[in-house]
N, C-alpha and C positions, 0 to 999 in steps of 0.2 A: 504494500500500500504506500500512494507516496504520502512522503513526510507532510509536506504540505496540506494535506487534505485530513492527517490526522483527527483535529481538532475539532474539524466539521464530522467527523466521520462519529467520536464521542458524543457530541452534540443529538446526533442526530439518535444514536444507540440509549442516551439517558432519556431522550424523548420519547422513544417508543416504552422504555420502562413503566412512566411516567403513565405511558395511555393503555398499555397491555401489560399490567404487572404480574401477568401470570405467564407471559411465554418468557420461558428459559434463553430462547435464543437470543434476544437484545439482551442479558444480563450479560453471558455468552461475549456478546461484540463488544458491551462496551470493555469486559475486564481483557479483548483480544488486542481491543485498541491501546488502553494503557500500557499493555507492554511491549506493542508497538515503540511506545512514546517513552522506555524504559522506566514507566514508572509503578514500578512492579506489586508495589506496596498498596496502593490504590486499588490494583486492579484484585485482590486477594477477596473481596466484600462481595465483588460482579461473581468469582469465581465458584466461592460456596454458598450463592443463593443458586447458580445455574446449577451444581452440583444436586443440592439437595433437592429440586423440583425435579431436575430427569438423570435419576442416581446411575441409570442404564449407560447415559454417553460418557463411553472411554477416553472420550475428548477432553472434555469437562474434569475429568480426574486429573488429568494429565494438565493442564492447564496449571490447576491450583495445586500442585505435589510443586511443578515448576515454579511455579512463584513465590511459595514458600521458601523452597531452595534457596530461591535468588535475593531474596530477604534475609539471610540469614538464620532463618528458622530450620535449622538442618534435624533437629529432633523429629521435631512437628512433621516436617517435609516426609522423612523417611517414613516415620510412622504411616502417616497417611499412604505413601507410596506401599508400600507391605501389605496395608490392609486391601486399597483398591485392586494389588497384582493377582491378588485372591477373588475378584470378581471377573476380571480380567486376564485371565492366564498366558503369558506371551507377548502380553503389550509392551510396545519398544519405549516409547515414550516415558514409561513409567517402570520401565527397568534401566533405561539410561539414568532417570534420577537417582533410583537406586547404585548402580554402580560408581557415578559419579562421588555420592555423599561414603560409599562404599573406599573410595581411595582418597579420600582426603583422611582417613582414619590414620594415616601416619603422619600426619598433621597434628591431628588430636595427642598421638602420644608424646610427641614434641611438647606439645603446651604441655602436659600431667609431668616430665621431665622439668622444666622450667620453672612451675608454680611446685614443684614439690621442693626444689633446690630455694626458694625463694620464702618458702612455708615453714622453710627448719631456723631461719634467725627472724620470722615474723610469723608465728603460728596463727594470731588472732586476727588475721587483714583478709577481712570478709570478701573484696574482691578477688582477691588471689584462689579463698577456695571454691566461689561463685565460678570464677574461670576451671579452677580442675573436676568440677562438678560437673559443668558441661563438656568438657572432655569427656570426662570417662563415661558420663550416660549418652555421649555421640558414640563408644568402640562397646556398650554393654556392661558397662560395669557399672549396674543398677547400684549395689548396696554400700559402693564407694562413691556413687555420686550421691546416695542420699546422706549417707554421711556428711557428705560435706556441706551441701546445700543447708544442710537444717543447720549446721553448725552455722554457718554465716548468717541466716535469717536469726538467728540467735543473738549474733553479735550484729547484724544491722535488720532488725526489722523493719524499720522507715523507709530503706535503699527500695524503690520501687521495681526494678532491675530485678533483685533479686529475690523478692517477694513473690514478681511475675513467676521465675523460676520455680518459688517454691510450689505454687500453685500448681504448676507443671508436672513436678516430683508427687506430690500427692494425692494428685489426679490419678497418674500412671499408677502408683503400685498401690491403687484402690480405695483411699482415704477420699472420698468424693466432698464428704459433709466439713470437712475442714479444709479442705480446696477452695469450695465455694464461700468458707466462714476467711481465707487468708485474701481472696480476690473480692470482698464485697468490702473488705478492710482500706483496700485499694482505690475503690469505686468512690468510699464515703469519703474520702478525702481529694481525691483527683477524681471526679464523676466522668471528664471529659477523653480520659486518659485510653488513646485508640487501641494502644497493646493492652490492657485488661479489657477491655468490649471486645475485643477482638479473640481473645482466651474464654471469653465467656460466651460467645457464640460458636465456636470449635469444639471447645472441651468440655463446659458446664453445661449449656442450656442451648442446644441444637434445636431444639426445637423452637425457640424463640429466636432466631435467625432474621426472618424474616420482618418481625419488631424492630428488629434491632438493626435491619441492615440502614436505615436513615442517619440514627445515632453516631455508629460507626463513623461512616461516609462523610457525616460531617466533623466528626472528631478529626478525622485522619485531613481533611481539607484543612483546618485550624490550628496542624503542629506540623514541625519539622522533623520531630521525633520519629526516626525508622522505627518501621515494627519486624 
């Protein structure tokens, strides 16, 4: 698509929203067009409303695995990729993400090297084990990275970074009701805040997606803050 027509091409994609909020496919263009326009983060809202109206299109999966990736949500990203390759068995798209997040994992052991050499004359610097948390729960080392995680929401509860995180952590290993009690902690003080809306539409409350995709939308228009 050319560049130049992007902008029109959104325009035109949130308007049909606007008039047919129920076909998947202008959700679809407008989140195809955002990242057209590399703006990957935007378009993650278009992706998992077209997702969850027509769960069938291997498209739609593939889409929003990728833009998660490309945001830096390599958890999230994978996860969801693993889950969808399961409805989808063979799909390229969604085994490239997988592979991709797949060999950055000696990346990851890089950083759990570096934060651990770094963690032996500063044990209590919440971001340092905030970073080897997400390492290790990027290569599977669920019970080293909860470890960590909790330890630093311990030592910086406020840190909203790692708050989000912890939400993440106890989402995954099944603590749902204290997920939602550590992200609505989030909420009552930063309401606006597009990475907790945006955790809360994915992991908590999927089924209120579709409430919530206006919120978002405008969260994410109103900060700079990457999700």
């Amino acid at each position: 698509m050319d560049a130049g027509k992007l902008p029109q091409a959104l325009k035109k994609a949130q308007l049909g929203i606007k008039k047919f909020p129920k076909d998947s496919d202008y959700q679809a263009l407008a989140g195809f067009v955002l990242t057209e326009m590399k703006q990957y983060r935007k378009s993650i809202p278009y992706f998992v409303e077209a997702s969850r109206m027509k769960p069938d299109d291997p498209q739609f999966a593939e889409n929003l695995a990728n833009a998660l990736m490309q945001t830096g949500q390599i958890v999230q990203a994978l996860t969801y990729a693993e889950k969808k390759i399961e409805r989808f068995p063979n799909n390229r798209e969604l085994t490239r993400v997988i592979d991709e997040i797949q060999r950055q994992g000696e990346n990851w052991r890089s950083i759990i090297q570096f934060t651990t050499h770094k963690l032996a004359s500063d044990p209590d610097n919440a971001e340092l084990l905030s970073k080897r948390a997400r390492a290790y729960q990027s290569i599977g080392f669920v019970e080293e990275s909860t470890r960590d995680i909790q330890r630093a929401y311990e030592l910086a509860p406020k840190n909203t970074t790692i708050a989000l995180q912890m939400t993440i952590n106890l989402h995954q290993t099944g603590d749902r009701a204290q997920a939602i009690n550590v992200l609505n902690n989030i909420l009552e003080t930063d309401p606006h805040n597009p990475n907790a809306l945006l955790q809360s539409a994915i992991l908590i409350a999927p089924e209120n997606v579709p409430q919530m995709i206006p919120a978002l939308n405008e969260a994410i228009a109103q900060t700079d803050q990457p999700l």
